[in-house]
N, C-alpha and C positions, 0 to 999 in steps of 0.2 A: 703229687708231692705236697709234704706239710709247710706249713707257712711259719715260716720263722717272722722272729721282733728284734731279736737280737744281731744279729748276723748285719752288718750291712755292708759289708767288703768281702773281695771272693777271699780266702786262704792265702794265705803266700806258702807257696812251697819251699822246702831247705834239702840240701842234699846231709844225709846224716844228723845234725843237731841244729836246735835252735842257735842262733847268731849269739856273740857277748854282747853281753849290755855295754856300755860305755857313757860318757856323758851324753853325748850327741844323741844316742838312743834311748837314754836310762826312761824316760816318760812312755814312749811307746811302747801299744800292747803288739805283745807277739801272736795273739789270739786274733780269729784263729789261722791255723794253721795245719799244714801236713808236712813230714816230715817223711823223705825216702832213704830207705835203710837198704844197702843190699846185707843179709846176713849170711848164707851161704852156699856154696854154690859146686856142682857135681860135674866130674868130665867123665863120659862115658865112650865108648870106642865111636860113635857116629856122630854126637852130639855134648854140647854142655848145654848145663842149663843154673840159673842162679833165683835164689828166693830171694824175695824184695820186701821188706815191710814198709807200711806204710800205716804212720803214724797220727792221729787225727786228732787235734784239738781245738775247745771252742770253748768261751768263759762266759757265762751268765748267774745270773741272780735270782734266777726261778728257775721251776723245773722246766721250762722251757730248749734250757739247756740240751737235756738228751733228744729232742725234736731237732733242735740245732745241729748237735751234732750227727743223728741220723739223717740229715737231708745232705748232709755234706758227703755222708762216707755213700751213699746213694746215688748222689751225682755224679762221683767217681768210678764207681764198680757200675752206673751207666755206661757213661761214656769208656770204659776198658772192653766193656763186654761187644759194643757198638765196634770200634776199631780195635781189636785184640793183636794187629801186628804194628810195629811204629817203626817208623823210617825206614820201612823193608827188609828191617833186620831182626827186630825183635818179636820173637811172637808170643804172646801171653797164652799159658796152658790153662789150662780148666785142673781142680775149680778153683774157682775163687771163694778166698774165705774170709770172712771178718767177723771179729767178736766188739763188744764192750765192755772195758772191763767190771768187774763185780763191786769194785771200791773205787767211789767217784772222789778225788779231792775234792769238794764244790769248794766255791762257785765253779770250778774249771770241771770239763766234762773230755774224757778221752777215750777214744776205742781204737782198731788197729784192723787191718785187711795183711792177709798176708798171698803176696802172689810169687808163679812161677816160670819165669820167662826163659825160652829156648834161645840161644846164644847161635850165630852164626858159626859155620865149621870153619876152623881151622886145617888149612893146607898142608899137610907133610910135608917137609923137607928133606932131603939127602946132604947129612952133615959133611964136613969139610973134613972129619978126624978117620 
């Protein structure tokens, strides 16, 4: 694993967006951070299953940054690949894929994993109508 300088708190995770700023937080960096998206999601006759992205950010002042942010999104698609089912419910499909994007805002540095998790079956019921 590369060795970061900048990084020295793990990520806080967000479900969907980053928090509003407010007074109480306006000072605090939101970097870094990931950010979990479900975007969309498929029911097929045995199964559903729903795409998640997951959103990766980390701010620095040197190129450092995209080390930064590749040890993070690494540490992540580690550890998915490592336990690929959570809570005995969810199981993450293959593959796993992650890019960075092509246009860095610097200082901030962002890339994205997009995964695809199998959804437990739903039960049929016999309606009341």
């Amino acid at each position: 694993m590369l060795v970061s300088k900048n990084v020295d708190k793990p990520p806080a995770v967000h479900i969907g967006f980053l928090p509003q700023k407010n007074r109480e937080n306006a000072e605090i960096s939101e970097f870094p951070f990931i950010l979990v998206r479900p975007s969309t999601g498929d029911d097929q006759q045995d199964s559903s299953k729903v795409t998640v992205k997951l959103v990766f950010g980390v701010k620095a002042e040197d190129q450092q940054g995209f080390i930064d942010l590749f040890n993070i999104m690494e540490q992540v698609r580690i550890e998915f690949l490592r336990q690929r089912i959570i809570n005995r419910r969810y199981k993450m499909e293959l593959p796993y894929k992650w890019e960075f994007f092509d246009e860095q805002p610097y200082p901030e540095w962002y890339g994205q994993a997009t995964t695809i998790w199998t959804l437990p079956a739903i039960q049929e019921e016999e309606g009341l109508f």
